[in-house]
VOVEXNU-141378 format. One line per field, with one value per residue (C-alpha): residue in three letters; y, z negated, x; residue number from 1. Coordinates in steps of 0.25 Angstrom, whole numbers, plus 5000, padded with zeros to 4 digits. Each point is the difference from the previous one (the first is absolute). Example, Ala and Ser with C-alpha at 12.3 -4.5 7.8 and 13.67 -1.06 7.14 Angstrom:
! VOVEXNU-141378
resn: ALA | SER
v: 4982 | 5014
w: 4969 | 5002
u: 5049 | 5006
resi: 1 | 2
! end
This chain:
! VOVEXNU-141378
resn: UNK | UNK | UNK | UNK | UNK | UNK | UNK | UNK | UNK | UNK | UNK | UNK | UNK | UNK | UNK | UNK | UNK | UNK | UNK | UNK | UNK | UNK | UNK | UNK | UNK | UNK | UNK | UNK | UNK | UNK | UNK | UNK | UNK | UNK | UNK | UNK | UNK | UNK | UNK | UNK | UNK | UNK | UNK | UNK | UNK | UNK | UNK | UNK | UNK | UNK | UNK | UNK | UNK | UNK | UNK | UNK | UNK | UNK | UNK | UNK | UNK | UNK | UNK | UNK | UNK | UNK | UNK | UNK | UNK | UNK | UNK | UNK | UNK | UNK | UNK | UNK | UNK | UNK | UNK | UNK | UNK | UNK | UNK | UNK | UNK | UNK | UNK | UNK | UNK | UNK | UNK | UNK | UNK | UNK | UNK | UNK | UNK | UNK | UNK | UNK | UNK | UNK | UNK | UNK | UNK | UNK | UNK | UNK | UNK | UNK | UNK | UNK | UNK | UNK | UNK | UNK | UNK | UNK | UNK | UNK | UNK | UNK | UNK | UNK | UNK | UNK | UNK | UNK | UNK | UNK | UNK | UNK | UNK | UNK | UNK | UNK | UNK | UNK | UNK | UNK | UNK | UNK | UNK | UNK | UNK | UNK | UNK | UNK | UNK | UNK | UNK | UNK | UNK | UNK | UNK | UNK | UNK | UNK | UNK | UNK | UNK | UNK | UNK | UNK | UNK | UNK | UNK | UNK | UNK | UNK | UNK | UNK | UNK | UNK | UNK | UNK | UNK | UNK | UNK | UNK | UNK | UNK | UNK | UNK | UNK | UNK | UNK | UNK | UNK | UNK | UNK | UNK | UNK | UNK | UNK | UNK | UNK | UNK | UNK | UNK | UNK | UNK | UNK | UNK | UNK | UNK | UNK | UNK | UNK | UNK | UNK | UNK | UNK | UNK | UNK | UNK | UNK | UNK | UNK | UNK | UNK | UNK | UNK | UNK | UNK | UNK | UNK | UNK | UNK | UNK | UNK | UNK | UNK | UNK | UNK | UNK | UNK | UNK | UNK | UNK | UNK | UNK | UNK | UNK | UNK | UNK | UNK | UNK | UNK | UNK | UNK | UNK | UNK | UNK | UNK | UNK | UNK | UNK | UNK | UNK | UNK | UNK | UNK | UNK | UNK | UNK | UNK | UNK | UNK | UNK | UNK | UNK | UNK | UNK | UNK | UNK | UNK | UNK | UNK | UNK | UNK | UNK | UNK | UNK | UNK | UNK | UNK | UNK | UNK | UNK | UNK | UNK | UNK | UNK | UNK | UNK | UNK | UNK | UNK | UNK | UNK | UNK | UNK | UNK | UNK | UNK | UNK | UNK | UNK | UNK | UNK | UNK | UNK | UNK | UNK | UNK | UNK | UNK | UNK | UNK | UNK | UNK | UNK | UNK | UNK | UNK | UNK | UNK | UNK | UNK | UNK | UNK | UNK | UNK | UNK | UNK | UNK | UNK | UNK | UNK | UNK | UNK | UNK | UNK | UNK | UNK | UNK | UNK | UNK | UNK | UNK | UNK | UNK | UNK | UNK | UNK | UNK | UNK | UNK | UNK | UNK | UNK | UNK | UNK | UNK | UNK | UNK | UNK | UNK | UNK | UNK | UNK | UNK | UNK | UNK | UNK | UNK | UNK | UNK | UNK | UNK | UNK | UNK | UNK | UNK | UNK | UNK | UNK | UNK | UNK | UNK | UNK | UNK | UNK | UNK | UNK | UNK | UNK | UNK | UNK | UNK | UNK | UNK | UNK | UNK | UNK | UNK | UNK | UNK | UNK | UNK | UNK | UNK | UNK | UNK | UNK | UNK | UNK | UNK | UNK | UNK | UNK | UNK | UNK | UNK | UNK | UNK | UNK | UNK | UNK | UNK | UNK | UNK | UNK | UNK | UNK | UNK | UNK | UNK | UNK | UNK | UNK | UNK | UNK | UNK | UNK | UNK | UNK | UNK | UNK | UNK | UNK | UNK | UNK | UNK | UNK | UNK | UNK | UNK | UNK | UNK
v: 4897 | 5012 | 5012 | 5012 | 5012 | 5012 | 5005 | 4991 | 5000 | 5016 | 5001 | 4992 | 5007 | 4992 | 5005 | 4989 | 4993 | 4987 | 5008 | 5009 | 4985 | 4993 | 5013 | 5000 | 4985 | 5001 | 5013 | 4990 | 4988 | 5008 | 5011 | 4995 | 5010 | 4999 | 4998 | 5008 | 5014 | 4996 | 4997 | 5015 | 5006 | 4994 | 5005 | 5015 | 5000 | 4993 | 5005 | 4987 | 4999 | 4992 | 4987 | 5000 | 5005 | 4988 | 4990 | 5006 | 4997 | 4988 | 4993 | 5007 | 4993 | 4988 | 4996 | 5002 | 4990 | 4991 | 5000 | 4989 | 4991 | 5007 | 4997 | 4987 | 4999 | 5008 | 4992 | 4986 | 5012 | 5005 | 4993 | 5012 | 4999 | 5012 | 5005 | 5003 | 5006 | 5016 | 5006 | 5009 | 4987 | 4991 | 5011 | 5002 | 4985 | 4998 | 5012 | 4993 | 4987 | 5006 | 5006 | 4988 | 4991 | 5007 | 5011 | 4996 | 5014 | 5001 | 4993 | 4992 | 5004 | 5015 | 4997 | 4990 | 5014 | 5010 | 4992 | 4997 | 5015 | 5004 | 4991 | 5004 | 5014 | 4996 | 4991 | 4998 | 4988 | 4990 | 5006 | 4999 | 4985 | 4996 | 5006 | 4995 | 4985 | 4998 | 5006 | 4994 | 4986 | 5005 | 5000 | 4983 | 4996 | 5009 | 4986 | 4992 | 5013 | 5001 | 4986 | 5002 | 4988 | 5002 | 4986 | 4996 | 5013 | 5007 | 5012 | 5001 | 4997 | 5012 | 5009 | 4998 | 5000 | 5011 | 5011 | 5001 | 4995 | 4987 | 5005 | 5008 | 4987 | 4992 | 5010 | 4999 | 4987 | 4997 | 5012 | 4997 | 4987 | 4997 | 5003 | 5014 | 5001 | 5000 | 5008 | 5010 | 5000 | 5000 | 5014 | 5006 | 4999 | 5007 | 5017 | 5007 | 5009 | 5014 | 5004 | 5015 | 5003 | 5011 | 5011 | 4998 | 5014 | 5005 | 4990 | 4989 | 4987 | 4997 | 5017 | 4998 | 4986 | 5010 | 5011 | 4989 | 4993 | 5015 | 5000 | 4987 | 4991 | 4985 | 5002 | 4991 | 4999 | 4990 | 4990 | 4999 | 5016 | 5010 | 5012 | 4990 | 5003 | 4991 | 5004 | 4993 | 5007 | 5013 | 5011 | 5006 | 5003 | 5014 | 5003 | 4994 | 5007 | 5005 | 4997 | 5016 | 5001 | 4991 | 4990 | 4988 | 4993 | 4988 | 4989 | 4985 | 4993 | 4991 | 5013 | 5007 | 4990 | 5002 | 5012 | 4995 | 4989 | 5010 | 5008 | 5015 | 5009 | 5014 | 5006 | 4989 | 5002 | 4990 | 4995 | 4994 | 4994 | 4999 | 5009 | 5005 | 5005 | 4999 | 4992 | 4994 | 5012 | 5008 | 4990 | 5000 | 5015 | 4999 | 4990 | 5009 | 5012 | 5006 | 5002 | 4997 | 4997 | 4991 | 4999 | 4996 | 4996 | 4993 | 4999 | 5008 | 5014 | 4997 | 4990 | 5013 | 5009 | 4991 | 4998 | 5017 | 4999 | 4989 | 5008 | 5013 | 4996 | 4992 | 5013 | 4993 | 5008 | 4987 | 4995 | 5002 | 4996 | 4997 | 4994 | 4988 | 4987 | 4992 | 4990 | 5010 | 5008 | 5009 | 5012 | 5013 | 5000 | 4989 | 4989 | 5007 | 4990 | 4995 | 4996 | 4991 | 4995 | 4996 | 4993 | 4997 | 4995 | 4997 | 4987 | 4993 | 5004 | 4986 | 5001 | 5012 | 4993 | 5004 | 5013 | 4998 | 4990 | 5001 | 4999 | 4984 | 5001 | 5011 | 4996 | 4987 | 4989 | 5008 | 5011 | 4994 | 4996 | 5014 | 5007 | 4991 | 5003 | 5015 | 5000 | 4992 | 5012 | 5012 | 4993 | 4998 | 5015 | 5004 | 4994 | 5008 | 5013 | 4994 | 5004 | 4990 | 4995 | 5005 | 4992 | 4998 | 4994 | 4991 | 5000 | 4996 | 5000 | 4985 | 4985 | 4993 | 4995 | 5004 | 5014 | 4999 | 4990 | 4997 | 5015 | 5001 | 4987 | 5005 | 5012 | 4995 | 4989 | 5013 | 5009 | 4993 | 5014 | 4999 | 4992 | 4996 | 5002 | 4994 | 5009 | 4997 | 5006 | 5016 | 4997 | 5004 | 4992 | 4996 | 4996 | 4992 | 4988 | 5006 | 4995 | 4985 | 4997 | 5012 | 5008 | 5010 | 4993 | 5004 | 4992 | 5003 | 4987 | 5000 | 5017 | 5004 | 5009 | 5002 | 4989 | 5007 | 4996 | 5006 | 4998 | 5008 | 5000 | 5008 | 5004 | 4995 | 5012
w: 5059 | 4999 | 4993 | 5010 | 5001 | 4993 | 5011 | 5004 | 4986 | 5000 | 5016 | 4992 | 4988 | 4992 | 5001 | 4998 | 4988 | 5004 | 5005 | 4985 | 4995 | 5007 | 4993 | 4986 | 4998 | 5007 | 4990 | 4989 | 5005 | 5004 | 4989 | 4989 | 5001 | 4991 | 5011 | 4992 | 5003 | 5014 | 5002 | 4993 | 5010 | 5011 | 4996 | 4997 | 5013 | 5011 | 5006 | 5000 | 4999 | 4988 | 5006 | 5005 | 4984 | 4995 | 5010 | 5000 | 4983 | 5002 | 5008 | 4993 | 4985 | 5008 | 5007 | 4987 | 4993 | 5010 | 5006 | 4994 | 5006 | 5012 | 4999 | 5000 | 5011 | 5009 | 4995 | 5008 | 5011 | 5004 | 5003 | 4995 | 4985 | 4992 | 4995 | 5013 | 5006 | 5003 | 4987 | 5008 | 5009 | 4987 | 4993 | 5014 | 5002 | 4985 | 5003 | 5012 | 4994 | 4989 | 5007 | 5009 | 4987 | 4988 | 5005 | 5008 | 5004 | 5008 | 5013 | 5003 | 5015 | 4994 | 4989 | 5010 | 5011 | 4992 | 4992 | 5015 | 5005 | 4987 | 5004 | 5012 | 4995 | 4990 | 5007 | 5015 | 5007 | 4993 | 4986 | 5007 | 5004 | 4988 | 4992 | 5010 | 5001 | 4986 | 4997 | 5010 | 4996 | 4985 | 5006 | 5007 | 4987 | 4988 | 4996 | 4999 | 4995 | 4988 | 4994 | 4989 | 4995 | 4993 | 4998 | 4989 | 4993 | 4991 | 4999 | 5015 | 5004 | 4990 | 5004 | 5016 | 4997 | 4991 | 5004 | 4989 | 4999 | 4995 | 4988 | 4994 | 5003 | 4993 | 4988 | 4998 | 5002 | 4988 | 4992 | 5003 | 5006 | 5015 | 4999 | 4994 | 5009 | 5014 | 4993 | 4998 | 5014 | 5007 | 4992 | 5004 | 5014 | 4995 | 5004 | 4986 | 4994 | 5000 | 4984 | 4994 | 4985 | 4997 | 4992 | 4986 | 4997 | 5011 | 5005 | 4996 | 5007 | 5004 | 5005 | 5009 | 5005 | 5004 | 5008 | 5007 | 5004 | 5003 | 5010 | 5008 | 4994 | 4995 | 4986 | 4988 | 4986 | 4998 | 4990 | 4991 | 4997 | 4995 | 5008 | 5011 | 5015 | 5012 | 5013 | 5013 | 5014 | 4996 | 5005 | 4999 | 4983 | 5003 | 5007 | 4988 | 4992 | 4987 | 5005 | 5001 | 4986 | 4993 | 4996 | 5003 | 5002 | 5010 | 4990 | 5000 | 4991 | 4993 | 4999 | 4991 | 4990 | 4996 | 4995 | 4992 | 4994 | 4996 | 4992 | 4998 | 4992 | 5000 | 4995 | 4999 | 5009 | 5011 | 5012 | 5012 | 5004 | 5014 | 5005 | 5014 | 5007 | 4987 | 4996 | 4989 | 4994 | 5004 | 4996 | 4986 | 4998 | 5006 | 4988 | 4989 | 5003 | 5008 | 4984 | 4996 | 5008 | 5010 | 5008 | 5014 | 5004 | 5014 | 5005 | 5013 | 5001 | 5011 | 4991 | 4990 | 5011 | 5003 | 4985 | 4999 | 5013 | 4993 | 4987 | 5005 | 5008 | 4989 | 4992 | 4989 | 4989 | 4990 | 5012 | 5000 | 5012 | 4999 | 5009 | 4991 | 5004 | 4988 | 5003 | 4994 | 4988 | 4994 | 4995 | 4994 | 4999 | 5007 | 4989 | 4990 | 4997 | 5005 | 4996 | 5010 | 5013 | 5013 | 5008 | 5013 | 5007 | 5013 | 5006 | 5013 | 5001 | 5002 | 4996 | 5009 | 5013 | 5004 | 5003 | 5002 | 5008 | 5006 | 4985 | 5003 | 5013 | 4991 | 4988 | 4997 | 4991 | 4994 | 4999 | 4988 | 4993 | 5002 | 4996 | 4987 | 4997 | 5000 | 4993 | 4989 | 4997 | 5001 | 4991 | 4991 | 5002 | 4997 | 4990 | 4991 | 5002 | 4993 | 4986 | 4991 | 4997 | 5016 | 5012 | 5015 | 5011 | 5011 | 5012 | 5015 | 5015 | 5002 | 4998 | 4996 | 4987 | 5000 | 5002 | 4990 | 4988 | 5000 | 4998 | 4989 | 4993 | 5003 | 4992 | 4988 | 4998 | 4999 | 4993 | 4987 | 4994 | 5015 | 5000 | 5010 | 4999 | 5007 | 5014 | 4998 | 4987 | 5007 | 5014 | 5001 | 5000 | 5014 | 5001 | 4989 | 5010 | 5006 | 4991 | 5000 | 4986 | 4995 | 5014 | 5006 | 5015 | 5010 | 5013 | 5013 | 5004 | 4986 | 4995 | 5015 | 4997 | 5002 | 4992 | 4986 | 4987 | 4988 | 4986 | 4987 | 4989 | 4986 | 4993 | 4986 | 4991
u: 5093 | 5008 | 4994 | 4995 | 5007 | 4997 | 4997 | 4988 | 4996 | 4998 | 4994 | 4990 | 4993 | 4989 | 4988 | 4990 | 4996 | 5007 | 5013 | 5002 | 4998 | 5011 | 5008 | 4996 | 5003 | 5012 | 5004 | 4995 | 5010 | 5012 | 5001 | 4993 | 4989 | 4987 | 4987 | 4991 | 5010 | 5002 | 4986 | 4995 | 5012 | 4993 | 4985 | 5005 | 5009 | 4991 | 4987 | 4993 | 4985 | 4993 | 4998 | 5015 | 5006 | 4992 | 5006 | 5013 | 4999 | 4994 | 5010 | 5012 | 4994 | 4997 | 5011 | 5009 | 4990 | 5002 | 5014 | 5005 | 4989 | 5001 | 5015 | 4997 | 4993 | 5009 | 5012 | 4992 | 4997 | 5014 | 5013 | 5008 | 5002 | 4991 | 5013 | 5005 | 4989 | 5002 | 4993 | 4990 | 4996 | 4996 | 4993 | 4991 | 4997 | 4996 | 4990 | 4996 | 4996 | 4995 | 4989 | 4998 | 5000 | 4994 | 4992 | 4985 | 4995 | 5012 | 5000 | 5014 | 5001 | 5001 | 5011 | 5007 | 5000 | 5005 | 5009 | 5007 | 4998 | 5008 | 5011 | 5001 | 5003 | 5009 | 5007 | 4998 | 4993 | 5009 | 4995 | 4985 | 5002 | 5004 | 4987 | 4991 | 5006 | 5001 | 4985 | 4994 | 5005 | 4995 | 4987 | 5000 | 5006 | 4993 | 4992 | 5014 | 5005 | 4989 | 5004 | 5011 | 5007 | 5010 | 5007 | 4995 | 5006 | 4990 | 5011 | 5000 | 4985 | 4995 | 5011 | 4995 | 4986 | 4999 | 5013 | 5009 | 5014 | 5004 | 5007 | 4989 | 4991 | 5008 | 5000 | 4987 | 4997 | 5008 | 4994 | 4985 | 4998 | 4997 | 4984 | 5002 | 5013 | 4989 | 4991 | 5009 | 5007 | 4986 | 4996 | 5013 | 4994 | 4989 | 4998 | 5003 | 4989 | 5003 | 4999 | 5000 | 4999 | 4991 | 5007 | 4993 | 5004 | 4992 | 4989 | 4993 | 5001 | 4986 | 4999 | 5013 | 4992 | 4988 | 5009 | 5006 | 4989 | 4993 | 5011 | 4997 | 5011 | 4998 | 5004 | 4997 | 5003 | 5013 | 4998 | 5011 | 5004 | 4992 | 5004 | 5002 | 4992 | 5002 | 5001 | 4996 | 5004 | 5004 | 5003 | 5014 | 5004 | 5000 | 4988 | 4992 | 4990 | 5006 | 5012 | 5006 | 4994 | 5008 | 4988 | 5007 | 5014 | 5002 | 5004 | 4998 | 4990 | 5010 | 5009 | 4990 | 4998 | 5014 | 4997 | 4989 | 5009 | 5011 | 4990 | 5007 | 4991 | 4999 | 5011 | 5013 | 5011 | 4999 | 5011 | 4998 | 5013 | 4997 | 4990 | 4999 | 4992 | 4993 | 4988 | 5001 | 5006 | 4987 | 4991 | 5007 | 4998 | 4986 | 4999 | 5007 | 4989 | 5012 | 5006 | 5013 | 5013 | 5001 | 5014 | 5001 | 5016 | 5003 | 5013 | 4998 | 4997 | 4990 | 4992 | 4999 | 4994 | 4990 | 4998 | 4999 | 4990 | 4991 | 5001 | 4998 | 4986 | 4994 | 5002 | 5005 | 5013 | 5005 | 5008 | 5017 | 5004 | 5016 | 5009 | 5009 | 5003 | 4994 | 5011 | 5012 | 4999 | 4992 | 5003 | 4996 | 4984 | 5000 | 5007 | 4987 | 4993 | 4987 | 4987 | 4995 | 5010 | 4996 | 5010 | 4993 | 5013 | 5004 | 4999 | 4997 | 4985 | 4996 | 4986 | 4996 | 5003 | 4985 | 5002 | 5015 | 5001 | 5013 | 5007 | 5000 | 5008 | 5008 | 5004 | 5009 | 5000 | 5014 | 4992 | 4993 | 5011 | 5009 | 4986 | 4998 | 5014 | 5000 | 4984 | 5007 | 5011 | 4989 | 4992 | 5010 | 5004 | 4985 | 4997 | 5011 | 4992 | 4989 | 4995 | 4997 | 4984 | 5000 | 4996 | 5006 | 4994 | 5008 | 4994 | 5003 | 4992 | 5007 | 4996 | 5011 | 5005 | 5016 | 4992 | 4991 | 4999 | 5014 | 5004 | 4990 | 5004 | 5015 | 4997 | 4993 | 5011 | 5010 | 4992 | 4991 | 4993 | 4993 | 4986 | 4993 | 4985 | 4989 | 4995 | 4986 | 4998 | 5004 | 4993 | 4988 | 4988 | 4996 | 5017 | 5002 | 5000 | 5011 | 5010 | 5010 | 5003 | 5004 | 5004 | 4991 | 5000 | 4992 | 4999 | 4993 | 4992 | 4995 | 4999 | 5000 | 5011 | 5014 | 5008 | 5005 | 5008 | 5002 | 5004 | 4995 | 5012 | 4998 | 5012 | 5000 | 4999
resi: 1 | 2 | 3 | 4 | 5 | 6 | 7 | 8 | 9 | 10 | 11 | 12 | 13 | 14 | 15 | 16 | 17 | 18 | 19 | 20 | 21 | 22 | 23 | 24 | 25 | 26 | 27 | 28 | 29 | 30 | 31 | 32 | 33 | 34 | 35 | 36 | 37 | 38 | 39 | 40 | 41 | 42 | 43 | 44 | 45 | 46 | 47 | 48 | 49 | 50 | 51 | 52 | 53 | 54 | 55 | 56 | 57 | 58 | 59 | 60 | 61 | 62 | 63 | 64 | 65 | 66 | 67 | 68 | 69 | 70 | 71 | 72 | 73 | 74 | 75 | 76 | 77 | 78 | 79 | 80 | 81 | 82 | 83 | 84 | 85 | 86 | 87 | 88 | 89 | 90 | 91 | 92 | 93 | 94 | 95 | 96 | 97 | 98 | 99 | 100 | 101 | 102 | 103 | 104 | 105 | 106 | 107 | 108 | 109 | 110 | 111 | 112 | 113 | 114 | 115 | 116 | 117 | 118 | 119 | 120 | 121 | 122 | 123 | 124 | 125 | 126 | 127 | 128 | 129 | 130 | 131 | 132 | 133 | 134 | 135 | 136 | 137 | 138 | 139 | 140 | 141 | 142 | 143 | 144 | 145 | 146 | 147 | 148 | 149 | 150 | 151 | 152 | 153 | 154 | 155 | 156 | 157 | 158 | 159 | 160 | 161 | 162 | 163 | 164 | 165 | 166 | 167 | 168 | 169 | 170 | 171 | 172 | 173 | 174 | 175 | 176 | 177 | 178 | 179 | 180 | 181 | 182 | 183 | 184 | 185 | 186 | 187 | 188 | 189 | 190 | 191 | 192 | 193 | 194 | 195 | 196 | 197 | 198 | 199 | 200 | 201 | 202 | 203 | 204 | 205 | 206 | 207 | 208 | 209 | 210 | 211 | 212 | 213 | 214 | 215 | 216 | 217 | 218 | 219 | 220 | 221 | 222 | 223 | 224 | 225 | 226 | 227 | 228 | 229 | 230 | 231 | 232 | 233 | 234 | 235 | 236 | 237 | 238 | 239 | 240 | 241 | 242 | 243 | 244 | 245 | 246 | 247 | 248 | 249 | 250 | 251 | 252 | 253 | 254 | 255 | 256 | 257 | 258 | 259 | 260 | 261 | 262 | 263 | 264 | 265 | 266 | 267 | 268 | 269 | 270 | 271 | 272 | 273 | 274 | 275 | 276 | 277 | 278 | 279 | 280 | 281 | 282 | 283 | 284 | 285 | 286 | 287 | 288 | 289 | 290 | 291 | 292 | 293 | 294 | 295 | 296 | 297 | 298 | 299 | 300 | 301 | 302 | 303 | 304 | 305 | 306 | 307 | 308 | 309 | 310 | 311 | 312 | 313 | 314 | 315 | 316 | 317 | 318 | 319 | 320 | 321 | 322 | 323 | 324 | 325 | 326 | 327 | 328 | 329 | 330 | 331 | 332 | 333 | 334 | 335 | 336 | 337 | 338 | 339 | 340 | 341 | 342 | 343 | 344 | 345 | 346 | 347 | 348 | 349 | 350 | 351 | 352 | 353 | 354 | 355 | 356 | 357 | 358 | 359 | 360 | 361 | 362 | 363 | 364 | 365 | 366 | 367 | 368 | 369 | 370 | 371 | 372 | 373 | 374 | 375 | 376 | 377 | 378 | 379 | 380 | 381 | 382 | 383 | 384 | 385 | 386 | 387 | 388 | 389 | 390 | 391 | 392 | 393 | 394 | 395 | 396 | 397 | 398 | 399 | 400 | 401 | 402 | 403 | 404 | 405 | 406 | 407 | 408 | 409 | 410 | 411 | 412 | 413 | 414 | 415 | 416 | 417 | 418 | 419 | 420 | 421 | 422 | 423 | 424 | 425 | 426 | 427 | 428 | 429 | 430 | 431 | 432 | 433 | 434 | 435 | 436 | 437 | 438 | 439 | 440 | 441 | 442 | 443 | 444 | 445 | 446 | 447 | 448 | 449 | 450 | 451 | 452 | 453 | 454 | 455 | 456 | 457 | 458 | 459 | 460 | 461
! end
């Protein structure tokens, strides 16, 4: 079917949590857009009530999770290739079956009628038919539709029944074997813990815990970190206690420990690579009593106002923040060398696919390789500015060997002052676990965190 006009799509403004959804995945698909800002756009920018923000999260998250299955299922659904189908259309039916599939609290007849009224205002009654027809057979045929096969393909089977592409199955199918391989694909589809890291400068853990908690919302010590605290239906960041005061930053639990594992202490000259919007580089100051250096470069001058922002409210004065593209050269100050060197690099963000779904429907198997490529050369960069006797930390959101051991095992084979020492002697205690041979790695279906690699290297003096 043809796209509507824009004409029928503007007499037609979203207003309902199931209409602004239909937008922010088709924003997701066609522009490349990142949920999570099309999603806190929506919140600040729609007068919708509680109940409605919830369900409009939820099947925002949801369907991402589950879009390839409900591909799938669509594909034996529609005589019309995916591919072709009018982008706004797809992105409507997958919210439809969604709902009638995955969600119990909501009744199907309800996500079946709005999913045609919406049509029917986007695209006219053919628009309406279509929706309806195709649903409506969804709902004879969910038993059939429940049954993946697969053919005898383990690739295939996994990537159907679990959502994720086939390349990044295959990936890690051949990094941790097929039972850890389902593991890990089921806890993908898992809601993601909210975690803040209390500002150590200004509050202790276990009293942020209590003003929280004060405050009516589920919080609870994380395991592995020890300024971590997980959050469970929160309210918006903003409107947190403490928040305004500069008592905590929003920061992942794997993220912290990085910080732990590179070790600055106060007074030595540290540099994060990489570091908007700037936790790791906050949390290394927090570390360093707020004494000594520590510069923050990014290659953007947005990344460094965030940076400032983040900076400024967690009233913290070590931090430089510079804009540099750590993949060219350094000059002035910033070719001084360093004590300690974090390069936290970009990569394909594999292992945070909890609370960033959409990156598996994203990203591209040639993404991993462009991406290993270019962590190869900033590493290599990087690791110049380096004094000798000090330490650097590689580190990366991602799963995938070409992004992680292979640019480490690259870099050692070029570079022999550089050792590589073992991540569970610098963790702290309760995260000691969290290592694979001598890699810091945090997984979800085992740590429930974000999936996390890093490398501790020592410069030979």
């Amino acid at each position: 079917m043809a796209p509507a006009s824009k004409k029928a799509r503007s007499s037609a403004p979203p207003e309902t949590s199931r209409a602004l959804a239909v937008e922010i995945l088709h924003g997701v698909e066609a522009r490349k857009a990142f949920a999570d800002i099309l999603l806190d756009s929506a919140l600040k920018t729609t007068a919708l009530a509680p109940s409605d923000r919830a369900l409009l999260t939820q099947i925002v998250y949801g369907t991402l999770r589950w879009r390839g299955k409900i591909d799938w299922m669509l594909g034996r659904l529609t005589r019309e290739p995916l591919e072709k189908m009018d982008g706004y259309l797809k992105n409507l039916l997958r919210v439809t079956l969604y709902q009638m599939l995955f969600l119990d609290k909501v009744p199907a007849y309800a996500a079946v009628n709005e999913g045609v009224e919406i049509a029917k205002r986007y695209g006219g009654k053919g628009a309406a038919g279509l929706v309806n027809a195709i649903a409506r057979r969804c709902l004879r045929e969910r038993e059939q539709l429940a049954t993946v096969d697969g053919g005898g393909d383990t690739v295939r089977r996994l990537a159907v029944a679990w959502s994720h592409p086939e390349w990044l199955v295959k990936k890690w199918l051949d990094y941790f074997g097929a039972g850890e391989t389902e593991a890990l694909l089921r806890a993908n589809n898992e809601e993601a813990p909210l975690v803040l890291r209390a500002n150590r400068l200004k509050i202790e853990r276990d009293n942020l815990l209590e003003k929280l908690q004060a405050a009516g919302i589920d919080a609870a010590r994380a395991p592995h970190a020890p300024e971590a605290i997980q959050l469970r239906g929160a309210a918006a960041v903003e409107r947190l206690p403490g928040f305004a005061e500069g008592l905590f930053f929003v920061q992942s639990e794997a993220s912290q420990l990085v910080g732990y594992l590179l070790g600055a202490r106060p007074g030595e000259r540290v540099w994060d690579a990489s570091a908007a919007p700037g936790g790791k580089a906050t949390h290394i100051a927090e570390l360093m009593d707020d004494r000594g250096e520590v510069v923050a470069t990014d290659i953007s001058n947005r990344g460094i106002r965030r940076i400032k922002e983040n900076v400024h409210r967690l009233g913290l004065g070590s931090i430089r923040p510079l804009v540099a593209d750590a993949a060219g050269e350094l000059t002035g100050e910033l070719a001084l060398p360093y004590d300690r060197i974090l390069a936290d690099l970009p990569c394909t963000g594999m292992g945070t696919l909890r609370s960033h779904p959409e990156a598996r429907w994203l990203k591209q198997e040639a993404d991993v390789e462009r991406l290993g490529r270019l962590q190869k050369t900033i590493l290599d960069r990087v690791a110049a500015r380096l004094k000798p006797g000090g330490t650097m930390v590689y580190s990366t959101c991602t799963l995938t060997r070409e992004e992680n051991e292979e640019v480490v095992e690259n870099f050692l084979r070029g570079h022999e002052e550089y050792i590589l020492e073992n991540a569970a002697a610098f963790l702290p205690e309760e995260a000691r676990t969290m290592v694979r041979g001598n890699y810091f790695t945090a997984l979800p279906h085992r740590d429930d965190t974000d999936g996390f690699f890093a490398a501790r290297m020592r410069k030979r003096a």
